[in-house]
N, C-alpha and C positions, 0 to 999 in steps of 0.2 A: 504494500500500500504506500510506504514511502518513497517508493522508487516513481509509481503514478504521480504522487502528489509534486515529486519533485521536474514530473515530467510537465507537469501545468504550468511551472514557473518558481523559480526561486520565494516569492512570494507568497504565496500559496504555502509551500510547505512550511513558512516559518510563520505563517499564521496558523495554522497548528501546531507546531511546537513550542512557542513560544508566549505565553500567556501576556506579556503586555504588548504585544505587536501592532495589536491591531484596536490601543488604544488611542484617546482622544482621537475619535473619527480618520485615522490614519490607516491606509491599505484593508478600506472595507470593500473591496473588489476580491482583494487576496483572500479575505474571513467570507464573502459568499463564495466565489470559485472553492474553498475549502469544503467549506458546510453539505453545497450540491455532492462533492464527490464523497465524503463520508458517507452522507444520507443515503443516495444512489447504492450502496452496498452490501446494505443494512434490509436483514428480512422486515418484518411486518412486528414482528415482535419487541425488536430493539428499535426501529424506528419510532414507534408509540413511546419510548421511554427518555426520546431525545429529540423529539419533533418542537417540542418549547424552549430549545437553546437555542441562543443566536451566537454562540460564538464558538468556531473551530477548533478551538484547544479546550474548551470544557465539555465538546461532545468528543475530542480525544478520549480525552481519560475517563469519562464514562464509558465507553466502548471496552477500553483495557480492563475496565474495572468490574463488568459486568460479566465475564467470567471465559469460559472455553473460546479459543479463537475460532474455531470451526462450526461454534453453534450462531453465529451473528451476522453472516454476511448471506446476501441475497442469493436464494438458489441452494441452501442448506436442505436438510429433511427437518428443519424445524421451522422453515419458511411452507408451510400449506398453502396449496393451491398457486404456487408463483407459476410463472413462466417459465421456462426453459432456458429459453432463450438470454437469461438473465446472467449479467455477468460478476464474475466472481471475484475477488483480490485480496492476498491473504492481508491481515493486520498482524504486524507486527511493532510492539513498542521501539518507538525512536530514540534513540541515542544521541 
């Protein structure tokens, strides 16, 4: 997932990693380009648990935090009734 993120733009990734980035109104293009590609990944399940953040580094680490990597991204067998066609990207915590 960080190698995606970092393919959107230097920006982008460090609006997720880095929790004052993308304060006082600064690189809020960076924090939604981030947010869309989180969300986008995320079964039905975790989405509902992070759909009321608006910022890319605190639906980070709820994602981390929220348990198994393989149970959270779109297209799992814990996403019911998805698509197929839905794409997949592992997460893993950035360093």
């Amino acid at each position: 997932m960080s190698l995606y993120l970092k393919a959107l733009g230097i920006h982008v990734y460090f609006a997720t990693i880095k929790d004052s980035y993308c304060s006082n109104g600064k690189n809020i293009e960076a924090n939604t380009k981030s947010l869309h590609a989180l969300r986008s990944t995320l079964n039905d399940d975790y989405l509902s648990k992070v759909a009321n953040l608006d910022s890319a580094f605190v639906v980070w680490n709820t994602i981390l935090s929220l348990g198994e990597q393989e149970q959270y991204y779109a297209g799992s067998d814990s996403d019911v009734g998805s698509d197929a066609s839905n794409v997949c990207y592992m997460v893993h915590p950035l360093r």
